[in-house]
N, C-alpha and C positions, 0 to 999 in steps of 0.2 A: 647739867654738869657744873661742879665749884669754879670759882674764880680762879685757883690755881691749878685745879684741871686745864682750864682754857690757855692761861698764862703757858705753860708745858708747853702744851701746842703751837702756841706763838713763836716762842723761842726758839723752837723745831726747827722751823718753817723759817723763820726769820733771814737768816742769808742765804739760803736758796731763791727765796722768792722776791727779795725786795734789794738784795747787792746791787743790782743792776735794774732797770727799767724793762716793764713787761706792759706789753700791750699787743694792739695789731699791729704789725710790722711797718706796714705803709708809714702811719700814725708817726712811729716813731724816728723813722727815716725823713720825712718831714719837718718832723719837729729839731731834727739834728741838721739837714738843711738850712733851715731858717737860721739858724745859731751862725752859724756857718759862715751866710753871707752875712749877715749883721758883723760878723767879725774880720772880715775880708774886706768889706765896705771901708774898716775903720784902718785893717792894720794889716796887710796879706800874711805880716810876717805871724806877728799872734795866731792868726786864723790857723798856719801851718803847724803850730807848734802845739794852740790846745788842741788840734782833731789828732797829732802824736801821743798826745798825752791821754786822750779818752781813749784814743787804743789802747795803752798801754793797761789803761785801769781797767778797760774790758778784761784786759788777758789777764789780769790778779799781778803784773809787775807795777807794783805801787811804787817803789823807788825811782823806779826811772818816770812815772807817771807827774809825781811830785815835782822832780828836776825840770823834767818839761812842761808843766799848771806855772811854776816860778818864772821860767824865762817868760813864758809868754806873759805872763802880770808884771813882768820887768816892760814889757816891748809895748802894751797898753795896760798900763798904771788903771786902777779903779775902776775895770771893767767888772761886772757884775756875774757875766759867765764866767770870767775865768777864775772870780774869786769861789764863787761855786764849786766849779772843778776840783779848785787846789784844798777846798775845807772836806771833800767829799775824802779827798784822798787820803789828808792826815785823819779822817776818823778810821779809813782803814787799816791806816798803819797803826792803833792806837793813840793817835794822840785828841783828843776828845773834846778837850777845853781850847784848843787852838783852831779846831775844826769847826766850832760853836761863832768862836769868835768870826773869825772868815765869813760863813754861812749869815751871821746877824748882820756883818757888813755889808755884805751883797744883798740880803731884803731889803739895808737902809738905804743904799742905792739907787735898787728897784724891786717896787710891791707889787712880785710877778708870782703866779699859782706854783715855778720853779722853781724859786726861792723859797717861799713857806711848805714845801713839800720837802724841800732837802733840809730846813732846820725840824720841823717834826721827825723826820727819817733820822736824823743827828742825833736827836735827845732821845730817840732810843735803843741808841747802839749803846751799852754800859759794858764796863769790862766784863768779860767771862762769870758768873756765877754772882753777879750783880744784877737785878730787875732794877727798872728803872722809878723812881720816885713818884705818889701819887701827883706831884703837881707839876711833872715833866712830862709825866701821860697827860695832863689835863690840857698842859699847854701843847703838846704834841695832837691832840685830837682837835684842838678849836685852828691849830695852822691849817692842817691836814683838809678838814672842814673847809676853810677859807679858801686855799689852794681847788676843792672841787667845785664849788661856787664859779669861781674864775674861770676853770678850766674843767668843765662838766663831762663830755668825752672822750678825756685820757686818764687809758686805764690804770696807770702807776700809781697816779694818786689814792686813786678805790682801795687799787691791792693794799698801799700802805694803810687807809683804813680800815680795812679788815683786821690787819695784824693790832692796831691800836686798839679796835674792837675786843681783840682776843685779849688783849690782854687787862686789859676794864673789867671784862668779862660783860661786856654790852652786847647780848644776842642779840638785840633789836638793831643796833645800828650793824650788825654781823651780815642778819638777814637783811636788811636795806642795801647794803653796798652789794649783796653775792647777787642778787634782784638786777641790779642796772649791769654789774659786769658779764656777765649770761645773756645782753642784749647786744651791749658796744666790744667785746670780746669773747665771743662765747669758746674759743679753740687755743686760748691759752691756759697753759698748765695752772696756775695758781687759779683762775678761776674756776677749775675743777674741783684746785683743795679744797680752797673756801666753803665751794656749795657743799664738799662732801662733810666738812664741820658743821655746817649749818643745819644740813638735813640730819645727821648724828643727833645736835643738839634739839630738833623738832622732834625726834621720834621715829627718825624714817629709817634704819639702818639699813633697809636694802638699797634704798635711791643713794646713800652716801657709801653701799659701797661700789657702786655702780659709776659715781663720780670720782672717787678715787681709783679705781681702774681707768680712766679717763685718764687723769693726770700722772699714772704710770706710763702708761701708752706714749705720752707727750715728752716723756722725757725724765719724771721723778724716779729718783733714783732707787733701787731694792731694796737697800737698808731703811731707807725714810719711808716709803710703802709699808713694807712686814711690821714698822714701831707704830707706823698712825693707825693701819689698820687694825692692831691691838688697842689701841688707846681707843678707836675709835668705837670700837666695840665693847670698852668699857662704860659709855656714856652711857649717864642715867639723863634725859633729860631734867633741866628745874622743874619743880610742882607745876608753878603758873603755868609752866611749855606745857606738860601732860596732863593739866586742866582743862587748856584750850585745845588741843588735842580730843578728849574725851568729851568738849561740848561739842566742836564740827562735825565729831562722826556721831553725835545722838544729833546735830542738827539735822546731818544728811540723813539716818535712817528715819527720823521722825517726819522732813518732807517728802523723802519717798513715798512712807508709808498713807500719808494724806492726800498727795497727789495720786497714788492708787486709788484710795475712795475717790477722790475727785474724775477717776478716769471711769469709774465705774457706777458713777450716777450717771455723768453724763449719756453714757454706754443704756443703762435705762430710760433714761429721759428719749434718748434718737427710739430705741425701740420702741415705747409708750405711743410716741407722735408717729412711728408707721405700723403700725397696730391700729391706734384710733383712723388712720388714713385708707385703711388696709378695709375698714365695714361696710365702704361706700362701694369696694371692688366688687363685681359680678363674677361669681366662680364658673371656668368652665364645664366643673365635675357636677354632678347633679346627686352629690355625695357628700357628708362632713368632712371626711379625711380631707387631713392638711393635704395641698400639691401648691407645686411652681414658688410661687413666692409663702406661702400660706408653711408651707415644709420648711424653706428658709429659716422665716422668722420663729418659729417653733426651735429649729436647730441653733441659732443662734442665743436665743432668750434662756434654751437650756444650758449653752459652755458658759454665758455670762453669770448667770446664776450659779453654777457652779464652782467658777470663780469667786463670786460674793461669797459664798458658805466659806471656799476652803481661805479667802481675807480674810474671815473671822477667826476662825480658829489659829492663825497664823498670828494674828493679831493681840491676841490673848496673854501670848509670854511678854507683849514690850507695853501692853497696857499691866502687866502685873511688875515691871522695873520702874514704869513710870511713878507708879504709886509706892514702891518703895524707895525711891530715890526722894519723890516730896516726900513723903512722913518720915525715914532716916534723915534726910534732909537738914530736916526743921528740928528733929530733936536731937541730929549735932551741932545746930545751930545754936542751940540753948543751953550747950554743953562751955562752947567756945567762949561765948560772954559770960558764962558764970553762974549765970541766973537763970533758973529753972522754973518758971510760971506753975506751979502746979494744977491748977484748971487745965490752962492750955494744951501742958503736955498731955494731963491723959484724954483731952478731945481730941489730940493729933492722934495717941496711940489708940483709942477707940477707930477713930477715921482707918487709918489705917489697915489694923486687925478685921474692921467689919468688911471694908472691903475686898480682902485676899481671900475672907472666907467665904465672902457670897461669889468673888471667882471661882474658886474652886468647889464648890456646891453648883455649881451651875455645869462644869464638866463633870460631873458625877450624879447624873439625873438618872434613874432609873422607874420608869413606868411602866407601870403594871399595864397587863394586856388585859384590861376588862373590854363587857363586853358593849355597846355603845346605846344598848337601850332594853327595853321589852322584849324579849325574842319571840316573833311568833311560830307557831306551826303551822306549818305551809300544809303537809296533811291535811292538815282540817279543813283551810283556805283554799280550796281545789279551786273556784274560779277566780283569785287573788292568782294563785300559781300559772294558772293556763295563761290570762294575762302580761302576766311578767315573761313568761314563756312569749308569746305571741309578738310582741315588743323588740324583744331580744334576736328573733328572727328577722322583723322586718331589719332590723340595723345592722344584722350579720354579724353579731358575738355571741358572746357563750351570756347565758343569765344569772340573778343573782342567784348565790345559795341559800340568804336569809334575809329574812326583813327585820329591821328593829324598830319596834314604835319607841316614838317617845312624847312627853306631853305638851312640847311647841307647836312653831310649824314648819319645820326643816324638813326640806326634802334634797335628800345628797345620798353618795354614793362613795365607797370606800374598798380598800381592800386590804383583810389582816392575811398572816400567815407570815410577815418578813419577807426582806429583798430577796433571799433566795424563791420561795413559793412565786413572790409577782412575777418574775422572769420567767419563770417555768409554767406557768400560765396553769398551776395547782394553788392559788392561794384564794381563801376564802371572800367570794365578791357580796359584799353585803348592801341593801337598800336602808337608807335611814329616812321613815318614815315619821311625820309629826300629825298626831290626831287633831290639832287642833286646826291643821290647813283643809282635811279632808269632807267638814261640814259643808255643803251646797257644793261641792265640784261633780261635775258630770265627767263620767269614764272617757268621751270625747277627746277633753284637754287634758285627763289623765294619764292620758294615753302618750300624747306628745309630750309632758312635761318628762314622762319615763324615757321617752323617744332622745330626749333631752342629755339625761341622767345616762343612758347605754351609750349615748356620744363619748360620752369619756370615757367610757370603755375603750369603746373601740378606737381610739384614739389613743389610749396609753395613758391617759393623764393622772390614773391613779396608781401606776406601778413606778416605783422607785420613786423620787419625793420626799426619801426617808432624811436625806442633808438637810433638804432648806431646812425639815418640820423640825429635827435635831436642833438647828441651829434657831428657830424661832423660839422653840420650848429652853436654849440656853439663854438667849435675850432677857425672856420675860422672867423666867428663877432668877438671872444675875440681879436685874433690875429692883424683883421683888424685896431682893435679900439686900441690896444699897437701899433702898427707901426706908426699910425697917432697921437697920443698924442708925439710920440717922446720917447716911454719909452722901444722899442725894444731892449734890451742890455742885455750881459751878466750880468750884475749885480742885474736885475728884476729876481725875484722868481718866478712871473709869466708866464714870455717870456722864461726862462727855462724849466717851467715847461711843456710848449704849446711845445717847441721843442724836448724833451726827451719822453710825452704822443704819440701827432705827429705819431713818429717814430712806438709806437706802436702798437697803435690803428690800421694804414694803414697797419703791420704786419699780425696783427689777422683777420681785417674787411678785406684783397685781399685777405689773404688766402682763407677766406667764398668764397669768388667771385671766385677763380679759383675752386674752389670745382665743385661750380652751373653752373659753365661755363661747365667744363667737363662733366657732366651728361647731362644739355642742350644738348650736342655736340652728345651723343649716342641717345635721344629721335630722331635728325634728321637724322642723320646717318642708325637707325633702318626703318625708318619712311619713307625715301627717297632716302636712299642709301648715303652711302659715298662718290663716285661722284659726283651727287649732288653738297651736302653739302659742298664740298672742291670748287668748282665751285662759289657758292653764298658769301663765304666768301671770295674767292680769287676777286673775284667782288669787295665786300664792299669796303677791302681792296683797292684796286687800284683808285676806286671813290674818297676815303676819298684823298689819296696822289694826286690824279688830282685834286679835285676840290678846296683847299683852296690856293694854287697858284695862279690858274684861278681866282678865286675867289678877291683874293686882286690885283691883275694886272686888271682886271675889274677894280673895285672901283679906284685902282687911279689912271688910264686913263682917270676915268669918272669925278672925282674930279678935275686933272687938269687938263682937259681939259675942262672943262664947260659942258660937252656932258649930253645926257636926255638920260635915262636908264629907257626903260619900260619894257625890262624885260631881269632881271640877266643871264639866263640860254642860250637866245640865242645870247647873246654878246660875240662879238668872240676879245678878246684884241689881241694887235700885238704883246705886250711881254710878255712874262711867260720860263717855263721851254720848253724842246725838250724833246721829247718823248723816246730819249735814259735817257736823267738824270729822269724825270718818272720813268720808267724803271727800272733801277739802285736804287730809294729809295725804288719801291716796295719789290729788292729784300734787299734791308735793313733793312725792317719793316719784312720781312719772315724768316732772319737770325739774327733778332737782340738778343745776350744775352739778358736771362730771368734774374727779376729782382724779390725779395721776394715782392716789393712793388707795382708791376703788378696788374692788376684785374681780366686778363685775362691769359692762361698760352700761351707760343708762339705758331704763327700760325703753324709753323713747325713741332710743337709738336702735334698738335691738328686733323693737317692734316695725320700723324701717328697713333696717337690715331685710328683715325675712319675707318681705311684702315686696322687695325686689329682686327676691331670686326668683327665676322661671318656675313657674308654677308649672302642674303633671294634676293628670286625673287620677286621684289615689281614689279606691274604694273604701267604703267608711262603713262598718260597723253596725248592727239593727242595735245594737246598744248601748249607741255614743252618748243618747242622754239618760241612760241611767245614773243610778245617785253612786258614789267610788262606796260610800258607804255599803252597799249594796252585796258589797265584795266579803265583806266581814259581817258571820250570823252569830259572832258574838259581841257586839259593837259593845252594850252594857257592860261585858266582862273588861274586855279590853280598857275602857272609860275607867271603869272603876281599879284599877290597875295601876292605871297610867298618876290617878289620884292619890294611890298611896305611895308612889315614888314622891311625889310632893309632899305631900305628908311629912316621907320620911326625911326629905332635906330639909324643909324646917326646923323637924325637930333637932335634928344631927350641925347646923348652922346657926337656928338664933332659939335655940332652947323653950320652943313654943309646940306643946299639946295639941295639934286638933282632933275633935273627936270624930269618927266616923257615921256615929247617930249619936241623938239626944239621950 
């Protein structure tokens, strides 16, 4: 609001509110006591005469108030109240300069917080349609001031600053006085006004009209109600008010929003540590399904998780204001001083542009349903199919409908068809198979690492899932898309926010995964025994650590050396690792410290795990040590297959020919 917006108001206000002394009632009854007998002490007769006269001023008869301030300044000469009294009274009858004079005599008297309250109160009474002079406010506000120093809680004084306030147009000393009056008088009328001015000028119009009903209620009058609360609803706050305004509530949404993250790592972190607590537990069921605390923590890990997905997405719109506000920011910044850095500004506006568009590329991912590998035919694979069949039974779910080979060593298990099909328990259950694990394993542990793989089945762990993945595959597009624009930096709100989210998203989403992993681990464990099971994954394990050495020492033997590679699996390179350093990683991968942001919890642990659940006499198989190999009578075809998907990503990735013969 302008300086003579506020002045208006002042003047409004001005002998309603400040004619008379307003405060707590006690307070001022008191304070008129005091007076009282200080002047009784001196003169009974005076004492008599000014408490006639304050009545009379009370009641607005200034003429007879006067007659009677005089006699008694007759009856004690030079007393300080009375000269008070009688200047207070010719201000009201107008006379201004006689009431100045009076009033400076009784401060020079005595340098009392009454006396320098009643000459500030003085020097701003001006005739009608006269404001008062900037150096009669100036000295009006340092009495007024002084006067509160002296006399800290009585409220008259405050009011009167207020009004000096208004008319300065000093919201800060406005707000300062309406502050202490709401403490030491919160149920007088003017302290209603004030705050309902002050809240006006902060931006609040509902609180200020909420405290002007207040100060109707108390006694202001309809006509002065109906004018302020126009007026007051005209206020525009000042800039600096609606700046500071507009930083507290991006302060408050932006602590909300981080103390949210902060509520929901923690929220991971407690699950992670009764999770890992939770391996050492002996289940009662002699089954994977989660029960008793095991169903808990599955129930729980999934609303928190869900939570985390639907933070992000929420998150989204005040991480894309943040980043318009720095780069508009910065390049009104460069407007204001004049000088426009050309560098500068188009890094800000690069900065800026690359990152609203890798936001918004990131909500607008659309992937293709390919399909996740090799597809084989189960047809043909009749005892691959009886198997997977066989498996599926002992675990008590339906089995898969396809196998995909591919040329790692993954072995996982998935389910396409969309949320709708997994719910309806129609959606296609596929096995992802990697040929490169399945050299030297025996159907034995093949059998339980499946036993494994059908755990999440039956467990549910691959129906619905479609948020987190949604929201992992938005992560790593946003991210993609800020590294390659160049806008990867600590100073993007964005690339902070991917780094801090990041963190806990992989928190809460491995936790879930070591959860499924552990109950996985006992479906196979119950299912095929613990031996087994510790056998098939000490397998995978050792494949995974062979084969992608082999693997690249292959490729570029075959790259520089010109050589035709028809098929990966049976090419033996002259360099790679020795089968002690093999060796030695396996047992690195089997003792590696666990990490919160694992998916799996350690083999070590796992291998414990299942070696303490009650063991059962399962019947085993006349063909547990056959080779898995065994299963597939076109191993060659397959090999040679799987070789020219590699082939083919080379080619289609780093523009390299390999030939399939010489």
């Amino acid at each position: 609001m302008t300086r003579s917006g506020l002045l208006r108001m002042a003047l409004a206000f001005a002998v309603t509110l400040t004619s008379a002394p307003a405060g707590a009632q006690d307070t001022q009854q008191a304070r008129d006591a005091r007076i009282e007998a200080e002047l009784r002490s001196q003169s009974p007769e005076a004492e008599s005469l000014y408490v006639a006269g304050t009545a009379a001023y009370v009641h607005s008869d200034f003429s007879s108030s006067l007659v009677l301030m005089r006699r008694a300044g007759q009856t004690l000469p030079g007393n300080a109240h009375i000269m008070r009294g009688e200047g207070l009274t010719l201000l009201a009858l107008g006379q201004r300069d006689s009431a100045l004079d009076l009033i400076r005599g009784a401060l020079a008297r005595a340098h009392t917080a009454d006396n320098l309250a009643a000459l500030a109160y003085a020097l701003l009474r001006t005739p009608p349609g006269v404001t008062p002079v900037p150096a009669d406010l100036h000295l009006a506000a340092s009495y007024c001031d002084e006067a509160i120093a002296l006399d800290p809680t009585y409220a008259w004084h405050r009011i009167l600053r207020c009004e000096i306030a208004l008319m300065e147009g000093n919201v800060e000393a406005l707000r300062t006085q309406v502050k202490t009056l709401r403490s030491i008088a919160p149920d007088s009328l003017a302290t209603h006004v004030f705050a309902a001015i002050a809240e006006a000028v902060d931006g609040r119009p509902k609180r200020a009209k909420d405290e002007l009903e207040a100060a109707h209620r108390l006694g202001l009058s309809d006509s002065l109600y109906r004018s302020q609360s126009e007026m007051i609803a005209r206020i525009q706050p000042p800039p600096a008010v609606r700046a500071r305004r507009v930083a507290e509530l991006g302060g408050l949404i932006i602590g909300v929003w981080l103390g949210l993250m902060a509520v929901l790592l923690l929220a991971g972190i407690a699950l992670s540590a009764a999770t890992m607590r939770n391996i050492t537990r002996i289940p009662t069921s002699t089954q994977g399904r989660a029960t008793g605390l095991d169903a808990f923590l599955r129930r729980l890990y999934g609303a928190v998780l869900w939570l985390t997905c639907g933070y992000y997405y929420v998150s989204i719109p005040l991480v894309t204001l943040l980043v318009v506000a720095l780069a508009g920011g910065l390049i009104y910044t460069f407007l204001v001083i004049g000088h426009v850095p050309i560098k500068l500004f188009a890094i800000v506006a690069v900065f800026g542009f690359g990152t609203l568009l890798a936001i918004a590329r990131s909500l607008f991912i659309r992937v293709k349903d390919q399909e996740p590998g090799l597809k084989l035919n189960l047809e043909a694979h009749s005892r691959l199919r009886r198997v997977l069949d066989q498996v599926a039974e002992r675990i008590g779910t339906r089995p898969v409908d396809n196998v995909y080979m591919t040329p790692g060593t993954e072995v996982a298990v998935l389910e396409r068809g969309g949320m709708l099909g997994q719910l309806r328990g129609t959606s296609e259950r596929c096995l992802i198979l990697g040929a490169g694990v399945l050299d030297g394993m025996q159907l034995g542990p093949f059998r339980a690492v499946l036993g494994h793989e059908y755990g999440h089945f039956s467990n549910r762990d691959t129906a619905g899932g479609g948020f987190a993945l949604g929201v992992r595959r938005s992560l790593v597009t946003m991210a993609l898309h800020i590294a390659r624009s160049g806008a990867a930096a600590w100073y993007n709100p964005a690339w902070l926010f991917l780094a801090g989210f990041h963190r806990v998203f992989l928190r809460i989403s491995q936790g879930a995964s070591r959860l499924q992993e552990i109950l996985a681990d006992r479906w196979a464990s119950f299912s095929y025994g613990a031996a087994a099971f510790e056998a098939g994954l000490l397998h995978v394990i050792e494949a995974s650590v062979r084969f992608e050495p082999r693997m690249n020492a292959t490729l570029r033997e075959v790259i520089e050396g010109k050589l035709p590679l028809a098929n990966l699996y049976a090419f033996r390179p002259t360099t790679g690792p020795s089968e002690a350093e093999i060796q030695q990683a396996v047992e690195a991968v089997l003792a590696a410290k666990p990490s919160p942001y694992d998916s799996h919890p350690r083999p070590a642990d796992r291998f414990a795990m299942v070696h303490a659940l009650p063991a059962e006499d399962l019947e085993r198989s006349t063909d547990d040590e056959d080779a898995v190999w065994s299963l597939f009578p076109d191993r060659e075809e397959i090999e040679r297959s799987l070789t020219e998907l590699v082939r083919t990503s080379i080619r289609a990735n780093h523009g390299i020919e390999i030939p399939v013969s010489a």
